[in-house]
Jmol script that loads the backbone (N, CA, C; Angstrom):
load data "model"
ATOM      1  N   UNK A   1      81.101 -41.842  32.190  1.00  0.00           N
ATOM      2  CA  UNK A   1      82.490 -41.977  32.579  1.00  0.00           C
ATOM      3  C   UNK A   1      82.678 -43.157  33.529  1.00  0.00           C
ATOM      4  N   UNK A   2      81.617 -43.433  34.620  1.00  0.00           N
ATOM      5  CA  UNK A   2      81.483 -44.065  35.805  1.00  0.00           C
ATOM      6  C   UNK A   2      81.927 -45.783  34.860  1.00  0.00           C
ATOM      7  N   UNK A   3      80.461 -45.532  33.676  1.00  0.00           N
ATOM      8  CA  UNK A   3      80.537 -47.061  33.295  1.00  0.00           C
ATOM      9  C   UNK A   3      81.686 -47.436  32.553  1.00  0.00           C
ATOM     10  N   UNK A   4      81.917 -46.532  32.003  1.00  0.00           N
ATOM     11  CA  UNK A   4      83.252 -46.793  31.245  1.00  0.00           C
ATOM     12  C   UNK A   4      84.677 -47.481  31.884  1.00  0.00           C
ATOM     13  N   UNK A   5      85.155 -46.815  33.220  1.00  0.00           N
ATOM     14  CA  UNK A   5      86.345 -47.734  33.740  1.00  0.00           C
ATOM     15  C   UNK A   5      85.372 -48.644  34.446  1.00  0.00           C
ATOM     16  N   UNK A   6      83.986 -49.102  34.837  1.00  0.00           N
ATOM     17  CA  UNK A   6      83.981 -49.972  35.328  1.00  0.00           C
ATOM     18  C   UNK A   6      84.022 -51.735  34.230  1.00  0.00           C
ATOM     19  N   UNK A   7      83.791 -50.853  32.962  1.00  0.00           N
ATOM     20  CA  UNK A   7      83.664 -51.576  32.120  1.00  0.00           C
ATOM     21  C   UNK A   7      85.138 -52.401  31.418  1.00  0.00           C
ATOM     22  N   UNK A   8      86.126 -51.253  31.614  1.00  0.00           N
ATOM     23  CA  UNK A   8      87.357 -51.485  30.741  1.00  0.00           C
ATOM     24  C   UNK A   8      87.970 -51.882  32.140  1.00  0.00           C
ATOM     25  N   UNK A   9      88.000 -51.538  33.460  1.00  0.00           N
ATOM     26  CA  UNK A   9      88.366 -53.084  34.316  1.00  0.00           C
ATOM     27  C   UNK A   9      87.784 -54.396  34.466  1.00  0.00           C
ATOM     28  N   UNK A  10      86.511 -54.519  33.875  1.00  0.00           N
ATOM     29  CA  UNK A  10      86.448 -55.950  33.994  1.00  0.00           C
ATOM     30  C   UNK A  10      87.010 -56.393  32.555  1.00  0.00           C
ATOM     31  N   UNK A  11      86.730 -55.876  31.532  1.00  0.00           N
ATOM     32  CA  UNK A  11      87.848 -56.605  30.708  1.00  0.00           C
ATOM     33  C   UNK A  11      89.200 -57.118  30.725  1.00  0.00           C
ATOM     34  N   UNK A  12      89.893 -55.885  31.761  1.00  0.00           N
ATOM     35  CA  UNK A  12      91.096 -56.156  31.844  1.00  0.00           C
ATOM     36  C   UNK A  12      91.227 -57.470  32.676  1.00  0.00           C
ATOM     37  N   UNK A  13      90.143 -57.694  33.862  1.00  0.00           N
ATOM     38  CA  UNK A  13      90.368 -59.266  34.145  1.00  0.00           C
ATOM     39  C   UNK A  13      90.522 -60.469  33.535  1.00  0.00           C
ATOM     40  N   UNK A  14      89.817 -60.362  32.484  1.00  0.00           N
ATOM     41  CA  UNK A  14      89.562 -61.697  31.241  1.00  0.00           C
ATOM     42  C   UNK A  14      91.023 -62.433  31.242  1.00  0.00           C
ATOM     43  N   UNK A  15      91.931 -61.477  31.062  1.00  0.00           N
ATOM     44  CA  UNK A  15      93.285 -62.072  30.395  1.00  0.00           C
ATOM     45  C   UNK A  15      93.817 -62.954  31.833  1.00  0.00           C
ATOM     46  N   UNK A  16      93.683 -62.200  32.784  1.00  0.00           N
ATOM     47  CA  UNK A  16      94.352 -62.895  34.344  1.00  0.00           C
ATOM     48  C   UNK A  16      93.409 -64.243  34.605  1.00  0.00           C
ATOM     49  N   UNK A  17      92.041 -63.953  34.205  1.00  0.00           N
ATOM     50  CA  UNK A  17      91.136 -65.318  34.601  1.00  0.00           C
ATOM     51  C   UNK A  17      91.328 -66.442  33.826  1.00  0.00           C
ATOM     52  N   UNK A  18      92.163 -65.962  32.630  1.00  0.00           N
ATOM     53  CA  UNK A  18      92.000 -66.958  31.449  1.00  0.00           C
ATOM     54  C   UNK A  18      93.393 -67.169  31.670  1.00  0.00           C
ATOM     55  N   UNK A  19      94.422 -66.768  32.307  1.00  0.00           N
ATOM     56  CA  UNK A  19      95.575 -67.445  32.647  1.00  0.00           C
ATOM     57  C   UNK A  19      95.902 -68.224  34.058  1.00  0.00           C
ATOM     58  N   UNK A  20      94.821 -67.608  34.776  1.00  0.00           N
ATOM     59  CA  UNK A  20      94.266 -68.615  36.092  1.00  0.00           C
ATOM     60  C   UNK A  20      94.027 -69.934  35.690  1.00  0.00           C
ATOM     61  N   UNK A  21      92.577 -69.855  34.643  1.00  0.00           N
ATOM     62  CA  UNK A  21      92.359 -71.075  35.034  1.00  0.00           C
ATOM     63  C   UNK A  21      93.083 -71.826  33.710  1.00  0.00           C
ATOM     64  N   UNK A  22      93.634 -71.451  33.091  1.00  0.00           N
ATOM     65  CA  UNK A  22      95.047 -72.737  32.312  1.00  0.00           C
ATOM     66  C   UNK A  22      95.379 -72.709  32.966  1.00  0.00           C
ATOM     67  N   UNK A  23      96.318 -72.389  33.920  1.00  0.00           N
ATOM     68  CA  UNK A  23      97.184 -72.813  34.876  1.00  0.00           C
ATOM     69  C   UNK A  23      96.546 -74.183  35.728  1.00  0.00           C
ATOM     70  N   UNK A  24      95.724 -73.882  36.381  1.00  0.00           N
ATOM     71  CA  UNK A  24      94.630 -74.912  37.121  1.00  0.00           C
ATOM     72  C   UNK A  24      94.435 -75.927  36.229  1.00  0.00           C
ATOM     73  N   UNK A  25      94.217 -75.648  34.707  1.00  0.00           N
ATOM     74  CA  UNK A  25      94.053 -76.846  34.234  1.00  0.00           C
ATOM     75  C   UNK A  25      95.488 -77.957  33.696  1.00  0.00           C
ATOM     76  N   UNK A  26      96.247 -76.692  33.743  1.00  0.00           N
ATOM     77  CA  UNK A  26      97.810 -77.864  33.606  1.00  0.00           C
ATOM     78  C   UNK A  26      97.970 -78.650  34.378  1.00  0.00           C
ATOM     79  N   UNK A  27      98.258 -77.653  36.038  1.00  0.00           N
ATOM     80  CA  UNK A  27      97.569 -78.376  37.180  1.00  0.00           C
ATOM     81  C   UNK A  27      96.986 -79.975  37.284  1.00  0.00           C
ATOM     82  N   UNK A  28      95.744 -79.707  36.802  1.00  0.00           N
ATOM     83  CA  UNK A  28      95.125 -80.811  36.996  1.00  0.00           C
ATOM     84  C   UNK A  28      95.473 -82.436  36.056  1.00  0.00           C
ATOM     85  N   UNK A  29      96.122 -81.517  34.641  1.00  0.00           N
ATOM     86  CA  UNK A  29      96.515 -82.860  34.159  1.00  0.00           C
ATOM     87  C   UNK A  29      98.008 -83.408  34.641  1.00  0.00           C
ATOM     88  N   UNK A  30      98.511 -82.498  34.876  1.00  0.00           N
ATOM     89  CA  UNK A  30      99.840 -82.838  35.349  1.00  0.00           C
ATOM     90  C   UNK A  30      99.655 -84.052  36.718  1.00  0.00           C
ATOM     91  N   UNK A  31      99.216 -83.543  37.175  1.00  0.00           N
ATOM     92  CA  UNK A  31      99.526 -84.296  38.634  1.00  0.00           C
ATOM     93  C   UNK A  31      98.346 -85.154  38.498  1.00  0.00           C
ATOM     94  N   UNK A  32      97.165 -85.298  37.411  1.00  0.00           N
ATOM     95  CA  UNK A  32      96.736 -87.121  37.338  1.00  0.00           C
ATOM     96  C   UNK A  32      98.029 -87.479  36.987  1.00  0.00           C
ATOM     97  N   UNK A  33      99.301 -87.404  36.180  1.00  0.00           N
ATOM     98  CA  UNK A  33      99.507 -88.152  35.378  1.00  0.00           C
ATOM     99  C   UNK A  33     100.697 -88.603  36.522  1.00  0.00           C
ATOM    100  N   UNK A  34     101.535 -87.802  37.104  1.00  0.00           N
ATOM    101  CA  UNK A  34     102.324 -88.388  38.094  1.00  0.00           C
ATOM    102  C   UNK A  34     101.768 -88.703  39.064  1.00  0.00           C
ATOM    103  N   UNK A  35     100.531 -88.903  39.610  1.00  0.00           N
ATOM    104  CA  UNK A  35      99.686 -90.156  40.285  1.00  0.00           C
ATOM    105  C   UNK A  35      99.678 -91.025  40.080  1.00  0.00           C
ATOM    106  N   UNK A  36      99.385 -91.408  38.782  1.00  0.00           N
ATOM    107  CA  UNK A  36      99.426 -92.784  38.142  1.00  0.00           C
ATOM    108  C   UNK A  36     100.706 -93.090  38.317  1.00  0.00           C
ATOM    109  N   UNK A  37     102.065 -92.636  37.678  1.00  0.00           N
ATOM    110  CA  UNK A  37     102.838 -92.922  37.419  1.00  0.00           C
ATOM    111  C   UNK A  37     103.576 -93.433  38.677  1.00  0.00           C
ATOM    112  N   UNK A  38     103.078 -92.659  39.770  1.00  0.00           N
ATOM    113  CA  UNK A  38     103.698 -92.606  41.248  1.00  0.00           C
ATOM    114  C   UNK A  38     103.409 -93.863  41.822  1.00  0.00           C
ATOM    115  N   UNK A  39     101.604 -94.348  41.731  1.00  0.00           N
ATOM    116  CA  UNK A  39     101.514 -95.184  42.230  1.00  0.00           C
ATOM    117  C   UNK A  39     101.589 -96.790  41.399  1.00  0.00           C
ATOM    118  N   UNK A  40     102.315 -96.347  40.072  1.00  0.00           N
ATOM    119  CA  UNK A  40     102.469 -97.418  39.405  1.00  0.00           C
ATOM    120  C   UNK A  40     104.197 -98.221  39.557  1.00  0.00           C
ATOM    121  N   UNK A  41     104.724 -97.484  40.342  1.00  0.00           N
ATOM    122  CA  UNK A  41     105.807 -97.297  40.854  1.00  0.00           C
ATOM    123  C   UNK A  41     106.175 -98.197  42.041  1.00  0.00           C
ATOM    124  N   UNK A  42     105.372 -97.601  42.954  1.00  0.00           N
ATOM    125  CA  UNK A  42     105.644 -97.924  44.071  1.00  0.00           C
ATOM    126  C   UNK A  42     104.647 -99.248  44.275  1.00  0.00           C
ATOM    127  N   UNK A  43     103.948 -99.747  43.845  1.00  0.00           N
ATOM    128  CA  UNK A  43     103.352-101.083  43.527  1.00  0.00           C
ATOM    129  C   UNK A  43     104.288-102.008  42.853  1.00  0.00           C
ATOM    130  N   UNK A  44     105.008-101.585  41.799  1.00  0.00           N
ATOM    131  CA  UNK A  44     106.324-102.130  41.079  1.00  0.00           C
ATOM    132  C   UNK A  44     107.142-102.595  42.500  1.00  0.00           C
ATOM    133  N   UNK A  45     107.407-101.449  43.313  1.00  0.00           N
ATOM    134  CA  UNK A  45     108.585-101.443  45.011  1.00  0.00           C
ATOM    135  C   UNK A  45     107.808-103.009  45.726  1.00  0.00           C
ATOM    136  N   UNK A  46     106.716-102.673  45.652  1.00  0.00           N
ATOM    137  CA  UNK A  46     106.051-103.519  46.870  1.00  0.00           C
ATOM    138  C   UNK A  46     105.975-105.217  46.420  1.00  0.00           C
ATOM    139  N   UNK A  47     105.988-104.877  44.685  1.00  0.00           N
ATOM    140  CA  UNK A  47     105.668-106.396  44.452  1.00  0.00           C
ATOM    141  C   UNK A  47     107.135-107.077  44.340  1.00  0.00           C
ATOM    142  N   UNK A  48     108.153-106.189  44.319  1.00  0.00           N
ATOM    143  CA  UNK A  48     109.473-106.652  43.943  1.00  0.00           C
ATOM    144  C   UNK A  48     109.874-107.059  45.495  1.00  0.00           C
ATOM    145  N   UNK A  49     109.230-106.565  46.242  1.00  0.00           N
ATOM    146  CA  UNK A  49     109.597-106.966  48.086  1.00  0.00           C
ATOM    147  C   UNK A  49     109.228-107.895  48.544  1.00  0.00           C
ATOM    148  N   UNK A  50     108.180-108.693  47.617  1.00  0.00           N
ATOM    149  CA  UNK A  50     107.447-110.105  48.246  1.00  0.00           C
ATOM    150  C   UNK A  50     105.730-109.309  48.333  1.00  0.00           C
ATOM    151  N   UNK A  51     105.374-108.268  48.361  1.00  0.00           N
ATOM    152  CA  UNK A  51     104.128-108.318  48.395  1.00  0.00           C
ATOM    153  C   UNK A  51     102.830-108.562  47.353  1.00  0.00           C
ATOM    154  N   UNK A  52     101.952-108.909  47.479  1.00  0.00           N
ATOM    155  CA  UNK A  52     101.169-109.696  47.004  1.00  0.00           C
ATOM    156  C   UNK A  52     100.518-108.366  45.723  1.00  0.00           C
ATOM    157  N   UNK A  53     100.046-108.735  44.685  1.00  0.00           N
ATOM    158  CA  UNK A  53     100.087-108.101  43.864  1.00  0.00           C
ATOM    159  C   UNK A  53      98.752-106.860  44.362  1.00  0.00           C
ATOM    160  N   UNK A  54      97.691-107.776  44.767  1.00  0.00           N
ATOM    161  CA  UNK A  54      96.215-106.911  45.289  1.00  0.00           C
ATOM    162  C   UNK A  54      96.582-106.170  46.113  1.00  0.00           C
ATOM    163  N   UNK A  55      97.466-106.897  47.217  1.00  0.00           N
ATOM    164  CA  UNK A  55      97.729-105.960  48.498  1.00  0.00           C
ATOM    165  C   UNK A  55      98.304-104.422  47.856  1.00  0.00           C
ATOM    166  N   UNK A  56      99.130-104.901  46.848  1.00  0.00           N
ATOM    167  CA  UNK A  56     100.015-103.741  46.518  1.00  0.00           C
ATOM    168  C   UNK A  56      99.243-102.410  45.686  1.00  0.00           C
ATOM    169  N   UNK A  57      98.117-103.085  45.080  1.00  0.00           N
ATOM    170  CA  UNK A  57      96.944-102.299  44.266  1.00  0.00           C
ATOM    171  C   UNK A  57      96.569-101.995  45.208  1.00  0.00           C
ATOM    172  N   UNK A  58      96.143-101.979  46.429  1.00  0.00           N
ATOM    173  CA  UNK A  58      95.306-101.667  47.492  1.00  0.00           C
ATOM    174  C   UNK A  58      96.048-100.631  48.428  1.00  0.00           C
ATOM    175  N   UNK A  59      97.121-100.858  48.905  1.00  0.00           N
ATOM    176  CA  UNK A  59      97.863 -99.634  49.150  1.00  0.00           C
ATOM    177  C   UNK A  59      98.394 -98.498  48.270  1.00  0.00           C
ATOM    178  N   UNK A  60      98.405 -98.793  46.972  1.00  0.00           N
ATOM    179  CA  UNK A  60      98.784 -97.493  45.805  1.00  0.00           C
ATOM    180  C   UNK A  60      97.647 -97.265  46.005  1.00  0.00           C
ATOM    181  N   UNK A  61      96.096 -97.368  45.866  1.00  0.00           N
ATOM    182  CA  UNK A  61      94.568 -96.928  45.988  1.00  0.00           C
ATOM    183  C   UNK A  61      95.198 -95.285  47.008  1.00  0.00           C
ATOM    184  N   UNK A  62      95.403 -95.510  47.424  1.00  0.00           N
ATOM    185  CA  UNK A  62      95.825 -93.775  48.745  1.00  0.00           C
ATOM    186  C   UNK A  62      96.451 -92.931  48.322  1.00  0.00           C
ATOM    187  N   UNK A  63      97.105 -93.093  47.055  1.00  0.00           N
ATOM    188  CA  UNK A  63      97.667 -92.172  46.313  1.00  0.00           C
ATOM    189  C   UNK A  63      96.580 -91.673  45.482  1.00  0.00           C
ATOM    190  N   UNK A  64      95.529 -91.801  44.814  1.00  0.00           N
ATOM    191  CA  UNK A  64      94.689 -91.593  43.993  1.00  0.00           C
ATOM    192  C   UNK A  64      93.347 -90.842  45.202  1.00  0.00           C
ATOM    193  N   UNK A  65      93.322 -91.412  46.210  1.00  0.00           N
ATOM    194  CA  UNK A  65      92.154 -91.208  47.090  1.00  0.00           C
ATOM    195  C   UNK A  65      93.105 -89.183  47.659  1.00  0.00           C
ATOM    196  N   UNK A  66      94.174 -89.563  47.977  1.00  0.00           N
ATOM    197  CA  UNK A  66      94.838 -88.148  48.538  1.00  0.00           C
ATOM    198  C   UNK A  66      94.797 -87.381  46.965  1.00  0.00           C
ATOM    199  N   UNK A  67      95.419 -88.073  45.900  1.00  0.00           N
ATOM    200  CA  UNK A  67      94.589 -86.949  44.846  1.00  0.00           C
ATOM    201  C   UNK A  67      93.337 -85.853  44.635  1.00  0.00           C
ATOM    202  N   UNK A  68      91.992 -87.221  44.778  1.00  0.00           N
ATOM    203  CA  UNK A  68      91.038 -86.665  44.976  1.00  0.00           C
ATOM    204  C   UNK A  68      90.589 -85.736  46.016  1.00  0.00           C
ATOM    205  N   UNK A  69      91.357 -86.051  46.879  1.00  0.00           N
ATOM    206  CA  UNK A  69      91.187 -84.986  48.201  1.00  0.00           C
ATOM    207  C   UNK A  69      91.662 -83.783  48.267  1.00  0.00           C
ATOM    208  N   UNK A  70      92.855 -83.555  47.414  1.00  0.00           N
ATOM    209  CA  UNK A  70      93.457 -82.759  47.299  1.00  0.00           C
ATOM    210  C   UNK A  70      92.720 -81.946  46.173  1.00  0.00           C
ATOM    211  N   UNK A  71      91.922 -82.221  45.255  1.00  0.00           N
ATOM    212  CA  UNK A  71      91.237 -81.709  44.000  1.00  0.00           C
ATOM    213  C   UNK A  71      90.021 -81.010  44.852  1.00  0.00           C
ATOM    214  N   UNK A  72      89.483 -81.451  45.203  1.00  0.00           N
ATOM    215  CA  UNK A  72      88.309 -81.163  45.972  1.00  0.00           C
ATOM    216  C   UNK A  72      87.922 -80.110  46.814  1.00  0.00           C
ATOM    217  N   UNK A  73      89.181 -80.760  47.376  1.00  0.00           N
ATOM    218  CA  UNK A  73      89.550 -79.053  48.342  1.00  0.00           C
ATOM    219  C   UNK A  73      89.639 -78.063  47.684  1.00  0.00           C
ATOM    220  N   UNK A  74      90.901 -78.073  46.701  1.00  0.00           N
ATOM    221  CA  UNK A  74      90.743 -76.903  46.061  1.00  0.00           C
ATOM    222  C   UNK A  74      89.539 -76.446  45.247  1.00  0.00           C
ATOM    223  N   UNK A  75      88.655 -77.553  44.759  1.00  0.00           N
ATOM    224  CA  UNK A  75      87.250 -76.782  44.319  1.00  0.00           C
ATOM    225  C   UNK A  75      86.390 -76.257  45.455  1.00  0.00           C
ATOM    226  N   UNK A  76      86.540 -76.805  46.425  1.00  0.00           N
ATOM    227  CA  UNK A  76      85.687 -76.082  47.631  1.00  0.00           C
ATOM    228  C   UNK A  76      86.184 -74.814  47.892  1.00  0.00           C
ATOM    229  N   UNK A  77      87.307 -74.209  47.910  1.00  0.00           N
ATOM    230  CA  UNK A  77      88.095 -73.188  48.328  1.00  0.00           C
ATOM    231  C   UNK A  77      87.776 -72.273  47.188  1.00  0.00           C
ATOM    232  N   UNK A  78      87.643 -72.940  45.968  1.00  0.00           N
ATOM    233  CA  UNK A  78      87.366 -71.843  44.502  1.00  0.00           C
ATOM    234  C   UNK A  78      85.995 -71.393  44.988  1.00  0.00           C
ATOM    235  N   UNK A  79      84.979 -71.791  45.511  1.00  0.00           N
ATOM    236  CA  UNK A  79      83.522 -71.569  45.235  1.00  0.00           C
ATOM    237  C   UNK A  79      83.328 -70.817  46.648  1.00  0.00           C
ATOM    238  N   UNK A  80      83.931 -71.048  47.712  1.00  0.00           N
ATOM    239  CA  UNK A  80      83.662 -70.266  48.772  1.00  0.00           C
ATOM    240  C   UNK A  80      84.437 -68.588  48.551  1.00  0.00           C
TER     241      UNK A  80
END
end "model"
wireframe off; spacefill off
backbone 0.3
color backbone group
C-alpha cells in the first residue's frame, strides 16, 4: 500500500516538472532573443547620437553580460 501512493505521487510530479521546465525553456529563448534585439537597438540610439560604432558595440556588450548573469543565477538557485 506504502509503495503504491509513494509511487503514484511521484508520477503525478512528471506532468508539473515537465511544465516547469518548458516554461524555463521558453524563458530562455525568449529573452536571448529580446537581448539581441534590445541591444541591437540601443546601439542603433547611440550611433544615431554621434557615437562611434565600437564604442556603441561595447556598451550594448552589458546587456548580454547582465543576461548571462541573470541565467546563471538562476542555474545556481536550481541546483542548490
Amino acid at each position: 500500500m506504502r509503495k503504491t501512493r509513494t509511487t503514484l505521487s511521484l508520477l503525478s510530479i512528471f506532468p508539473h516538472l515537465a511544465r516547469l521546465l518548458g516554461s524555463l525553456f521558453y524563458l530562455w529563448l525568449t529573452l536571448d532573443w529580446k537581448v539581441r534585439k534590445t541591444r541591437r537597438a540601443f546601439e542603433k540610439e547611440l550611433i544615431k547620437q554621434g557615437m562611434s560604432k565600437e564604442d556603441a558595440k561595447r556598451l550594448s556588450a552589458q546587456y548580454t553580460i547582465l543576461r548571462n548573469n541573470l541565467m546563471s543565477g538562476l542555474i545556481r538557485s536550481m541546483r542548490s
